[in-house]
C-alpha positions in Angstrom: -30.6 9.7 30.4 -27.9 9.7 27.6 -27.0 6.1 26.9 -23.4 5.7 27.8 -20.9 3.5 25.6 -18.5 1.1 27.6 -15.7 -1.0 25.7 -16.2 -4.1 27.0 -13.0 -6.8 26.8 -14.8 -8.8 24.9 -14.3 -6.2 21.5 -10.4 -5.6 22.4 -8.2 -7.5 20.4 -11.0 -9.5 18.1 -9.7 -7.6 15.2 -6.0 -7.2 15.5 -3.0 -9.0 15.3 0.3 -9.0 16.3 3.7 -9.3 13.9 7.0 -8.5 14.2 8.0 -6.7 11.0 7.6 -3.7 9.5 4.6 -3.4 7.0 5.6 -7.0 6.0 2.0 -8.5 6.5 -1.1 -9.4 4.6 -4.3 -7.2 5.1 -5.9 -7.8 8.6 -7.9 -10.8 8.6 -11.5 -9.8 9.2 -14.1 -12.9 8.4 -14.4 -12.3 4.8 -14.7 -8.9 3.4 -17.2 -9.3 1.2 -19.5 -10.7 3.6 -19.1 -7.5 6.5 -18.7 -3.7 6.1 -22.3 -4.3 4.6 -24.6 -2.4 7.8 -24.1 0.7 9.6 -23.7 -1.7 12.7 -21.0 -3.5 11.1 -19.1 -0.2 11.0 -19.8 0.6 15.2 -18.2 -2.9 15.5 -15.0 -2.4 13.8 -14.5 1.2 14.9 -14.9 0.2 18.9 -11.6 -1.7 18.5 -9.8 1.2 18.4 -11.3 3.4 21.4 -8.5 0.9 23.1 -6.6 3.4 21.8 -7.2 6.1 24.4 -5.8 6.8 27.6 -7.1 4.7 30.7 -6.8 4.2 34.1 -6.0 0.2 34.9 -7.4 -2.8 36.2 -5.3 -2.7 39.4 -3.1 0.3 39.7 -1.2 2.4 37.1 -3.0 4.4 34.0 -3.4 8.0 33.2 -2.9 9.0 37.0 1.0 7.9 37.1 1.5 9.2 33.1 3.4 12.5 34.5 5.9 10.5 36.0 8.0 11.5 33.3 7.8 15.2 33.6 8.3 17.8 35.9 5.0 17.6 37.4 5.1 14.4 39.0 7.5 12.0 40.3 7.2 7.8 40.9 9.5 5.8 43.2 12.5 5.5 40.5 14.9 8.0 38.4 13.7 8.1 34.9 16.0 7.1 32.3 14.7 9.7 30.1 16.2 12.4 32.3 19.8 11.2 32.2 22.7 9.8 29.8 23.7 6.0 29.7 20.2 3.7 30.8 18.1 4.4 27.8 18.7 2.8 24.9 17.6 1.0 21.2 15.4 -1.5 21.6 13.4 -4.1 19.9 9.8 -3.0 18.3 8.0 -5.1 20.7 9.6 -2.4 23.5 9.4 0.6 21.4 6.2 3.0 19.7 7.6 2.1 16.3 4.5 0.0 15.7 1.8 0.3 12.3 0.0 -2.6 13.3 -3.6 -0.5 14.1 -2.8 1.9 10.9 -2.6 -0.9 9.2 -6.3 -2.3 10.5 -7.3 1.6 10.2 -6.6 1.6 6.6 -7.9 -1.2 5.2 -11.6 0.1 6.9 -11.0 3.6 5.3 -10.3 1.7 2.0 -12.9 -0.7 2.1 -16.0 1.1 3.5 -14.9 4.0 0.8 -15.2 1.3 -2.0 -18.5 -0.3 -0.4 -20.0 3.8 0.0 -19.0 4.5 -3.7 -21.0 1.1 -4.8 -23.8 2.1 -2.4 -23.7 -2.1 -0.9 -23.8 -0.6 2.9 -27.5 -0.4 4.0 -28.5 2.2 7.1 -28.4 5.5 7.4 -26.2 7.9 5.5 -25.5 9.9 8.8 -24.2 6.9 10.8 -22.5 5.3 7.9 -20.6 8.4 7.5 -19.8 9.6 11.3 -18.5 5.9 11.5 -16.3 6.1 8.7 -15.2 9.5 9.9 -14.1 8.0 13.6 -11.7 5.8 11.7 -10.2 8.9 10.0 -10.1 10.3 13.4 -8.1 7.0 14.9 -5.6 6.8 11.8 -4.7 10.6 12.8 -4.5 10.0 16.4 -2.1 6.8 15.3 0.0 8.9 13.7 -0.1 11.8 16.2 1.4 9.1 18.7 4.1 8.5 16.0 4.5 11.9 15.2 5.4 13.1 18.7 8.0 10.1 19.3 9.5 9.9 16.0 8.9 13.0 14.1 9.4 12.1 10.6 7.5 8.9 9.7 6.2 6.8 6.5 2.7 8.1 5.6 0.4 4.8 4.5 -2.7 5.3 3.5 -3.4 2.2 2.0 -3.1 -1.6 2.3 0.5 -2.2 0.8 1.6 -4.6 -2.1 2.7 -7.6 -0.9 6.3 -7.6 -2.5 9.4 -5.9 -1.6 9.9 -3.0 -3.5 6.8 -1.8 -2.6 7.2 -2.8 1.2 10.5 -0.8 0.6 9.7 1.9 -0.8 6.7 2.9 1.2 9.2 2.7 4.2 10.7 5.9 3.5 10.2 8.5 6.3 8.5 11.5 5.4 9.4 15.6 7.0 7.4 15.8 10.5 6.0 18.6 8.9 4.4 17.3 5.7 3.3 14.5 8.4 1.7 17.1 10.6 -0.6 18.3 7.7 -1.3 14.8 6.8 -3.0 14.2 10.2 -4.8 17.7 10.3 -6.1 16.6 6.9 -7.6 13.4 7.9 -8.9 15.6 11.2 -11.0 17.5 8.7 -12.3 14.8 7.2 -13.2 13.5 10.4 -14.9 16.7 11.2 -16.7 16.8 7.9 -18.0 13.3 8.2 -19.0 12.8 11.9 -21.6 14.3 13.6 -21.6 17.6 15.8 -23.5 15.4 18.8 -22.3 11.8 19.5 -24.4 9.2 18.8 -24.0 7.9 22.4 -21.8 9.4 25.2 -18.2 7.8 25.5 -18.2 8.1 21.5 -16.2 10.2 18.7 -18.3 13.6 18.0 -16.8 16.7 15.6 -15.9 18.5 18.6 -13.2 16.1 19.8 -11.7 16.2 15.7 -11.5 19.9 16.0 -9.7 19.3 19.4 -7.0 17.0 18.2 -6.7 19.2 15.0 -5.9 22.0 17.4 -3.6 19.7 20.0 -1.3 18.5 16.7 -1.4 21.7 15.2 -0.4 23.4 18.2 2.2 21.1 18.9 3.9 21.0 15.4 4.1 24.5 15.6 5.9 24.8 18.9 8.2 21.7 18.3 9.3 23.7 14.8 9.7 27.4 16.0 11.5 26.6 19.4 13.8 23.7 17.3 14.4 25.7 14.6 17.5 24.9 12.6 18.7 21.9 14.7 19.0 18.3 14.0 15.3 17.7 14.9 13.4 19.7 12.4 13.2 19.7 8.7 15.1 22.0 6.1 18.9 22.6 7.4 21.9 20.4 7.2 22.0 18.7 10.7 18.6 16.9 9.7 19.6 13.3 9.5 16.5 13.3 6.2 19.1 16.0 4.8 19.8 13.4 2.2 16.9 11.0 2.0 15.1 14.7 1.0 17.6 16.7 -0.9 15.0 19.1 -2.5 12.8 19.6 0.7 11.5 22.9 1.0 8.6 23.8 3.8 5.4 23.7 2.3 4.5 27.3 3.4 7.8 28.7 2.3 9.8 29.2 4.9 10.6 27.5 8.6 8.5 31.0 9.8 6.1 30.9 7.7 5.3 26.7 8.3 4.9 26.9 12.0 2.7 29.9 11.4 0.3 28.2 9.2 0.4 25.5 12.0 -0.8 28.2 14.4 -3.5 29.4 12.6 -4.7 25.8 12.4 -4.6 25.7 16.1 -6.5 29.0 16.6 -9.6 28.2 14.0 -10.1 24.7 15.0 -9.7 25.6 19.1 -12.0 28.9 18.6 -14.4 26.2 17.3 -14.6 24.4 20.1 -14.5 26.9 22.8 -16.7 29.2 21.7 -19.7 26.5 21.7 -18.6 24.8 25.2 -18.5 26.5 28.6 -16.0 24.9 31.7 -17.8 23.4 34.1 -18.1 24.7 37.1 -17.0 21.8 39.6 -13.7 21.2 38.2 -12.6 18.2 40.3 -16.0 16.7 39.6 -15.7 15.7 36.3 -12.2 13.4 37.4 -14.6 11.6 39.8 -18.1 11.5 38.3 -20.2 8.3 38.2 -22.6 10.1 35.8 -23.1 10.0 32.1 -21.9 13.4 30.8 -23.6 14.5 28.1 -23.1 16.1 24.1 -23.1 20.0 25.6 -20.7 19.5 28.3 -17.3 20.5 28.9 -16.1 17.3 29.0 -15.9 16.3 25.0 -14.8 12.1 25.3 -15.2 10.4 28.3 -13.8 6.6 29.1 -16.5 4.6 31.1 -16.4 1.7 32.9 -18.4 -1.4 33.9 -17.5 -3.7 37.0 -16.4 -7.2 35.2 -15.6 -5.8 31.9 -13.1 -2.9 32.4 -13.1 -1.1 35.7 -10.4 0.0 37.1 -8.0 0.7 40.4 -7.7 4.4 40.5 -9.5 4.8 43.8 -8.4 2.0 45.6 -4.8 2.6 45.6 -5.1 6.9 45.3 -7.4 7.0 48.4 -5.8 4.2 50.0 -2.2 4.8 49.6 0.0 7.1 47.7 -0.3 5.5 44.5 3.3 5.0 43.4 3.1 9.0 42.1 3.3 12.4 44.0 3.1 15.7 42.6 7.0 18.2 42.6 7.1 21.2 44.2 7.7 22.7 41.1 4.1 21.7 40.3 2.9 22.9 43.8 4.7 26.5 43.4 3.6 27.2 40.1 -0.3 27.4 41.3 -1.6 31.1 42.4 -2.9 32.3 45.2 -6.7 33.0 44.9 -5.6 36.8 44.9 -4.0 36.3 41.4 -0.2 36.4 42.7 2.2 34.2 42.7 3.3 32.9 46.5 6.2 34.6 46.5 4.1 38.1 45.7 1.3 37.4 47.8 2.0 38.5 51.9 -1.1 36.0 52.8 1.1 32.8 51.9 2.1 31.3 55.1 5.0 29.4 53.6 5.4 25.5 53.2 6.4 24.0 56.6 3.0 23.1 56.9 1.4 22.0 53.8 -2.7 22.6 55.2 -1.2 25.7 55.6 0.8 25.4 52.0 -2.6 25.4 50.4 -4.8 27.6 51.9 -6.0 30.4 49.8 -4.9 28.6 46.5 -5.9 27.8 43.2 -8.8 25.2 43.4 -7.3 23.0 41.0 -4.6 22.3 43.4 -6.6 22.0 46.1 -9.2 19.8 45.4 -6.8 17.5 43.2 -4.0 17.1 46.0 -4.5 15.7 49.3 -3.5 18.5 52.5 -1.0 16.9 54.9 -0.3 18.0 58.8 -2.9 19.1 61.5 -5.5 21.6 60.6 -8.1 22.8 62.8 -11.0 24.8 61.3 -13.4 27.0 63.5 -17.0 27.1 62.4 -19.3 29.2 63.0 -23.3 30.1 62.4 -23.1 32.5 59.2 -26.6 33.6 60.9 -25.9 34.7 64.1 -22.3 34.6 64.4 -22.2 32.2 67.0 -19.4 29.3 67.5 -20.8 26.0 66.2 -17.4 23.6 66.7 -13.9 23.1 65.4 -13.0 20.2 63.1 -9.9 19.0 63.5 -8.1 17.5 60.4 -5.1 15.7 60.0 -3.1 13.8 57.2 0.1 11.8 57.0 1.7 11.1 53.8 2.4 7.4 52.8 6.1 8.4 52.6 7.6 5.3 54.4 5.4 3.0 51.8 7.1 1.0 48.7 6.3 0.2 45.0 2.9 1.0 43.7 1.6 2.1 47.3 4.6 5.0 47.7 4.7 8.6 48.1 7.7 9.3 46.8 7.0 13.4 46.7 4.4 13.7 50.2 2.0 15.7 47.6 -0.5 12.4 47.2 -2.8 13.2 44.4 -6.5 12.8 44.6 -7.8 14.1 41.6 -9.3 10.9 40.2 -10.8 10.0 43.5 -14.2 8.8 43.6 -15.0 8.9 47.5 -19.0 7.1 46.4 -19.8 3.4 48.0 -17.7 0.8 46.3 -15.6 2.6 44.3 -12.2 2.0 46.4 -12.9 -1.4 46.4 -9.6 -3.0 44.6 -9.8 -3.6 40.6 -13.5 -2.2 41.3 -13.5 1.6 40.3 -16.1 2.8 37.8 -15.7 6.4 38.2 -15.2 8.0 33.9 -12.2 9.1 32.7 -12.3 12.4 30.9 -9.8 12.2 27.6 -10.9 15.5 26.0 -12.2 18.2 27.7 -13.1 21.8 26.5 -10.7 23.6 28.4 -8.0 22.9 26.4 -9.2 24.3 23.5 -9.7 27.9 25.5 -5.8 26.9 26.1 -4.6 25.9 22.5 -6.3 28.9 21.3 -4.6 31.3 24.0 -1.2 29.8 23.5 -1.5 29.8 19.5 -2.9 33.3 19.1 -0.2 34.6 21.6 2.3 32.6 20.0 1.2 34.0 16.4 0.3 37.4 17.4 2.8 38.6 20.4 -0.2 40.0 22.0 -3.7 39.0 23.6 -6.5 39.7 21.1 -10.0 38.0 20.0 -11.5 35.6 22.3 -8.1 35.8 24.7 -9.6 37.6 27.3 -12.7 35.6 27.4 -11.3 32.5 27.4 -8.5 32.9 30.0 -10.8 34.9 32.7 -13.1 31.7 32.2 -10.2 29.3 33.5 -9.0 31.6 36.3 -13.0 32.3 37.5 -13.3 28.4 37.3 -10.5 27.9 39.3 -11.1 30.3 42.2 -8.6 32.7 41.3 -9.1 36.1 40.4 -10.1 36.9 36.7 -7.2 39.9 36.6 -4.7 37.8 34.4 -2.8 41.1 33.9 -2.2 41.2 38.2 -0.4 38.2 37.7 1.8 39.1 34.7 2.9 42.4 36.8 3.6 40.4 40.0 5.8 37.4 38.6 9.7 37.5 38.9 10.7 34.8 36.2 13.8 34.3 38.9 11.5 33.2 41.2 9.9 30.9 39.5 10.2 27.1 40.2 9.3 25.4 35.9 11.7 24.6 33.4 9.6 26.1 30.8 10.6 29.5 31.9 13.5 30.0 29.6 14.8 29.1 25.7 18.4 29.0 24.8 19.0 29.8 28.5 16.6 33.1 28.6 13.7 34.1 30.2 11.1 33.7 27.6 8.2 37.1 28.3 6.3 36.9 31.0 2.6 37.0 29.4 3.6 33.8 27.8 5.3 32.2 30.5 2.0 32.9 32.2 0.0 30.9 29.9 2.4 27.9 30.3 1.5 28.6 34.1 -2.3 28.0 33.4 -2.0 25.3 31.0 0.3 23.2 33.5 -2.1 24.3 36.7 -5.5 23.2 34.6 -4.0 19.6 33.6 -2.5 18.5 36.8 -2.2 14.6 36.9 -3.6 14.0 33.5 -0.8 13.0 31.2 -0.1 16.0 29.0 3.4 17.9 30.8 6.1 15.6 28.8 4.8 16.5 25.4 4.7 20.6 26.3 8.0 20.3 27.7 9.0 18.5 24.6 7.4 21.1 22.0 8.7 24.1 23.9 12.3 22.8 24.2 12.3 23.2 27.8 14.0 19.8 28.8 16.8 22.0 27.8 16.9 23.5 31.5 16.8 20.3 33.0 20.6 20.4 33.6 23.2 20.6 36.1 22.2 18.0 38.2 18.2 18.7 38.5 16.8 17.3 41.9 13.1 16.4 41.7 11.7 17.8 44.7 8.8 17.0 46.9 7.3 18.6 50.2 9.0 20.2 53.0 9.7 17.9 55.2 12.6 18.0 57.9 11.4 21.9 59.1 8.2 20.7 60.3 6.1 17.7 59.1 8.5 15.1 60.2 7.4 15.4 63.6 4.3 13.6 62.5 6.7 10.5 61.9 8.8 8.0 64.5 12.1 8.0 63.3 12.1 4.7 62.1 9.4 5.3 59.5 11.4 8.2 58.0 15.1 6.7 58.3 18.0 6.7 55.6 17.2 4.5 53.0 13.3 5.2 53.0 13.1 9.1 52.0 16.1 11.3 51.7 17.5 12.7 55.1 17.7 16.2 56.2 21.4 17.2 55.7 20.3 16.9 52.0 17.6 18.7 51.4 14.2 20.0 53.7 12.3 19.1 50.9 11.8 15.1 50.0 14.2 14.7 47.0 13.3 11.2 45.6 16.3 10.6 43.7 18.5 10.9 46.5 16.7 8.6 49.0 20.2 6.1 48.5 23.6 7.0 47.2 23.3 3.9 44.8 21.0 5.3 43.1 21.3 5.4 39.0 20.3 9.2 39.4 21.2 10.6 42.7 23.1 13.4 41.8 20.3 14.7 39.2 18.9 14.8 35.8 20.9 15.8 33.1 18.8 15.6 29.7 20.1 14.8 27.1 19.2 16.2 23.8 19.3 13.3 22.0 16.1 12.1 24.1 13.8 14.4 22.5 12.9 11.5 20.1 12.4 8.0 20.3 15.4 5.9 18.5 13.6 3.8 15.7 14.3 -0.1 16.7 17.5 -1.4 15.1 15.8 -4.2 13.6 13.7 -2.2 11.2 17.2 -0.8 9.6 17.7 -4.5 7.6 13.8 -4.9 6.9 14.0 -1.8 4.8 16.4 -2.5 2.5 16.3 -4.0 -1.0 18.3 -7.2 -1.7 21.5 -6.6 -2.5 21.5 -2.5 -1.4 23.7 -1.6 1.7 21.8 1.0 2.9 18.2 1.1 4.3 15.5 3.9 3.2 15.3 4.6 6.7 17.4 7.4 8.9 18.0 6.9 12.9 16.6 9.8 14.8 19.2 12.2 15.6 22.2 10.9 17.9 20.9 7.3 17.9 23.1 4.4 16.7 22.0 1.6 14.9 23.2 -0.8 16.6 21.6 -2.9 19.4 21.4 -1.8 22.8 22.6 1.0 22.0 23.1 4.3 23.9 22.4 8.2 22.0 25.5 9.9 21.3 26.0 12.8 24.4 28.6 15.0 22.8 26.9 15.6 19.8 26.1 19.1 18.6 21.9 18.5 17.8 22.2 22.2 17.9 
């Protein structure tokens, strides 16, 4: 069996530490440098630091299972102050994602190990010395990834800095997303280049999962510039608030066009790389609950593992158990096919949503066997050899809607995708079952997305790729059946329009798949982000969950479903989660507001950028964002 590598608590934290300024600090204190960076195992040691890094399901409850709270896709017990004007607001760095402190740690291992490489003082084998020098390259662009997506422009360090102020200052200054973007898929190549094609053990770095990221960021740059063209949040026109920090910028490829093209051809090489040596797996809810160690030729590319007493986690216990403090929309739950290829308002075998067994049956399978089937179900079996009647099973479910806090249901669609059902494992604070943080399948999505994006049609691996999701999935391969059968007025997903109209249907359609395939694992905000969709989230947007006062509340006493606990029929049939009580911050519905679309940088960091004696910091808010503490984002500005 492949051995398996588990970050044990023990690694966490040994290296880092913790400071409240910006770039003022001396290099990371590790023993003495001349004494370490001298082995190959030296190297392993420093790089598992950062695997922290990666997403994870917690000790007790919470992780990657309740990161779609803020989305669309999934909803928690409380309005997100994301989705509406006045709650959000500046903060201090210790509260924000304005922090260098692991770049920092990142590049002064790049530095040194280059130095102790070029002086040949690092005994063990080339191969290792290099894939381990190649993960850190990996982590400094998945660092700035993080602080691309919430910031946009950013400083680029990469180097330890001079300890005196003008050169604290001046490396402070923020540099175009863009030039930042090709600064990370840079590193990603050299991460490529330098680490091996099969991990040394499973739970490790391998090329595959640089080409992945390379694909994710470039993908995502390219989207966030073509559908934010010419406003306030990308390079290159006046309402850019780097207008006059960069009064020369021009886009490295020559025009806005011709930049977020480049950025899709990076997404469609490095993608095509990846899924044309990986094939899906064919038990998609397996790899979400697996005890087993997956291995270098799976679909499943990185893979978080866990060890009771050193880092297990809660995911079971409180998912199987309870609802889990999350629940899926109907938005989510409407956007999934039937296995026929239509949507459910196409398709005459959909029975409708009074009854959610019923709801479900003849879906997707990535709905199915990643959501949990309420009402009373009873399923006739019979001998497939002679035809004759065996028994019935009767089934029945009732959603944890009358629960509070982390054991809620504040939708009735209870997730259990990241439900392991083997002995032990819904034991609280004692789940073992991996967590998959890059798998294969979104490279056959990056690249499908990206070459549609690039091309305006479906061409070179397209076809392949997407009839391999759909077959995975149970549905039928005929992508085309679907694009003919969908009425964009039908459907229920904010990321069916730009500047308020329907975007085509082929692409909307790809969306579809990319939303259905990574249910429950983190990814919606940052698509809805890219594609400018939180745009549609006006006019008083209710979150909805299942249907509830036509049928299903008949599986409830009254007093378990009263005002106060979920929101009442004269409302809404469907559970709307903002409006369980009048008082609350969001009860007539999300209004986003543009200004949301990036992260204000904390006001502190404004008067720790500055020279003595200058007035003005080399730093520029993000668009709409005072500078001022507790502050909230100007609403009536035009980011447009």
């Amino acid at each position: 069996m492949k051995k398996k590598f588990i970050l044990g608590l023990a690694i966490i934290g040994t290296f880092l530490t913790s400071c409240n300024d910006f770039l003022q600090r001396d290099p990371m204190d590790f023993a003495d440098e001349t004494a370490y960076f001298n082995t190959v195992n030296d190297l392993k040691i420093y790089d598992n630091t950062f695997y922290s890094l990666f997403p994870k399901m917690n000790p007790l409850w919470g992780g990657l299972f309740v990161a779609d709270n803020s989305s669309d896709n999934q909803a928690g017990k409380w309005a997100n102050n994301l989705f509406y004007p006045g709650d959000k607001k500046t903060v201090t760095k210790d509260n924000s994602e304005w922090k260098f402190d692991n770049l920092r740690g990142i590049n002064f291992f790049i530095n040194k190990v280059n130095e102790k490489i070029a002086s040949k003082s690092i005994s063990g084998s080339t191969e290792y010395i290099n894939h381990y020098l190649g993960e850190a390259y990996f982590f400094r662009a998945y660092e700035y990834f993080r602080l691309l997506s919430n910031y946009g422009d950013v400083p680029i360090l990469s180097k330890m800095m001079e300890n005196n102020l003008d050169s604290l200052v001046s490396s402070s200054v923020r540099v175009p997303r863009n030039e930042v973007a090709r600064f990370i898929l840079k590193d990603l190549d050299k991460a490529a280049e330098l680490m091996q094609v099969n991990a040394p053990e499973s739970g490790r770095l391998s090329q595959d999962a640089a080409y992945l990221l390379k694909a994710r960021v470039a993908l995502y740059e390219a989207t966030w510039e073509k559908y934010h063209a010419g406003t306030a949040f990308v390079p290159g026109n006046s309402k850019w608030p780097g207008a006059s920090t960069h009064p020369d910028f021009q886009f490295k490829a020559g025009s806005a066009e011709a930049e977020y093209n480049f950025f899709f051809q990076e997404a469609i090489d490095a993608a095509d790389l990846v899924a044309s040596r990986r094939k899906l797996d064919n038990d998609y809810i397996g790899m979400f609950n697996s005890l087993k160690t997956f291995s270098n030729s799976d679909e499943v590319i990185l893979v978080r593992y866990y060890l009771v007493g050193v880092n297990s986690h809660g995911a079971s216990n409180y998912l199987g158990r309870t609802g889990g403090g999350t629940g899926f929309t109907r938005s989510l739950v409407n956007s999934f096919l039937m296995q026929s290829g239509k949507p459910i308002y196409a398709d005459q075998d959909y029975k409708g949503d009074k009854v959610m067994y019923e709801e479900f049956e003849g879906r997707d399978v990535r709905l199915t066997s990643s959501t949990k089937a309420a009402g009373s179900n009873i399923v006739t079996k019979t001998d497939p050899l002679t035809g004759q009647f065996l028994n019935d099973t009767i089934s029945y479910y009732r959603p944890f809607i009358y629960l509070s806090g982390n054991e809620s249901s504040p939708t009735g669609y209870e997730m259990k995708k990241f439900v392991s059902y083997e002995k032990g494992q819904d034991e609280q604070g004692k789940g073992t079952s991996a967590t998959p943080i890059f798998r294969a399948a979104e490279a056959y999505l990056i690249y499908l997305e990206a070459y549609y994006e690039k091309n305006g049609t479906l061409g070179g691996n397209c076809d392949a790729y997407w009839r391999a999701l759909r077959t995975r999935a149970g549905v039928n391969p005929d992508y085309n059946l679907t694009i003919a059968a969908t009425d964009m007025t039908q459907e229920n997903d904010l990321a069916t329009k730009w500047h308020g109209s329907y975007i085509d249907k082929t692409l909307y359609n790809i969306r579809r798949e990319r939303r259905c395939e990574f249910i429950g694992e983190g990814m919606r905000l940052d698509d809805l982000k890219r594609w400018r969709a939180l745009d549609n989230m006006t006019d008083g947007y209710q979150v909805e969950g299942m249907n509830l006062w036509a049928e299903m509340y008949k599986m409830y006493s009254s007093s378990l479903i009263a005002e106060g606990i979920v929101s009442q029929q004269g409302i809404s049939t469907y559970i709307r989660p903002l409006q369980v009580t009048a008082s609350g911050s969001a009860y007539n519905g999300y209004n986003f507001p543009k200004a949301h679309y990036l992260e204000p940088i904390p006001v502190a960091e404004f008067a720790l950028s500055k020279r003595v004696g200058d007035s003005q910091s080399t730093l520029y808010q993000n668009p709409g964002w005072p500078t001022n503490t507790d502050g909230t984002a100007d609403y009536s500005a035009n980011y447009d």
